[in-house]
C-alpha positions in Angstrom: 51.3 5.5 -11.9 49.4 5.3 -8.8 46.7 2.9 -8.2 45.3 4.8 -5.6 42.7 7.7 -7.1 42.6 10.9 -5.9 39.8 11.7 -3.5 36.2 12.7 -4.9 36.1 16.3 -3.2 38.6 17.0 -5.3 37.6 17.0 -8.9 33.7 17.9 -7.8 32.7 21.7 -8.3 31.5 24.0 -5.0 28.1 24.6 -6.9 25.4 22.9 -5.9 22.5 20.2 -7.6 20.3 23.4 -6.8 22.6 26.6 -8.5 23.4 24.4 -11.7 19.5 24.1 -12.2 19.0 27.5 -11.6 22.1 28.2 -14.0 20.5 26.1 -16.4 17.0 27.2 -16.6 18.4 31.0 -16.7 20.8 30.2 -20.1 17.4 28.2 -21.6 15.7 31.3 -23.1 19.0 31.7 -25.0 19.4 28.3 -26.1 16.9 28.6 -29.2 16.6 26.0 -31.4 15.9 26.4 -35.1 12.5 25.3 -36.5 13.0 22.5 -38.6 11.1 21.0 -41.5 9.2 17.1 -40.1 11.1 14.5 -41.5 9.9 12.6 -43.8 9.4 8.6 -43.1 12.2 6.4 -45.2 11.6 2.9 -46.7 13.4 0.4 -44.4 14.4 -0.8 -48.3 16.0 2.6 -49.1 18.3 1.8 -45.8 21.8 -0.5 -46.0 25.1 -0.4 -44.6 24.2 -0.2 -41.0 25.4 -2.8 -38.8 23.8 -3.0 -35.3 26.3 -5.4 -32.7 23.8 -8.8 -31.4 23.8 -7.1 -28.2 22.8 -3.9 -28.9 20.0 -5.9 -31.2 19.3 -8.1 -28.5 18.9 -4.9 -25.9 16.5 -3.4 -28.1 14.4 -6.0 -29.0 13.6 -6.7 -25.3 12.6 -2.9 -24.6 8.8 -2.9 -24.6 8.0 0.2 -26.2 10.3 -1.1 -29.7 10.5 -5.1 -29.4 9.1 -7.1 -26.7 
């Protein structure tokens, strides 16, 4: 195995930033998604059996918007 990798240009595409937006934005309209009923809130109580690692915990917690 070799521990040099292959050069970038290689394993990019010839499109552009620029035609993959436009690519994008044209396949949208056909992208629909289904309406779907609001969920409904859920007692923190009614939740068990999830298990969050410290540092995922931790990452959240100092995000302003959901701990500090």
């Amino acid at each position: 195995m070799s521990l040099h990798p292959a050069p970038r240009e290689r394993y990019e595409s010839e499109l552009s930033l620029a035609q993959l937006r436009g690519d994008g934005a044209r396949m949208a309209p056909h992208w629909v998604a289904p309406v779907e009923p609001e969920s409904t809130p859920v007692s923190p109580a009614l939740i068990n059996g999830v298990v969050v690692p410290a540092a995922s915990a931790r990452l959240i917690d100092a995000t302003a918007e959901y701990g500090g």
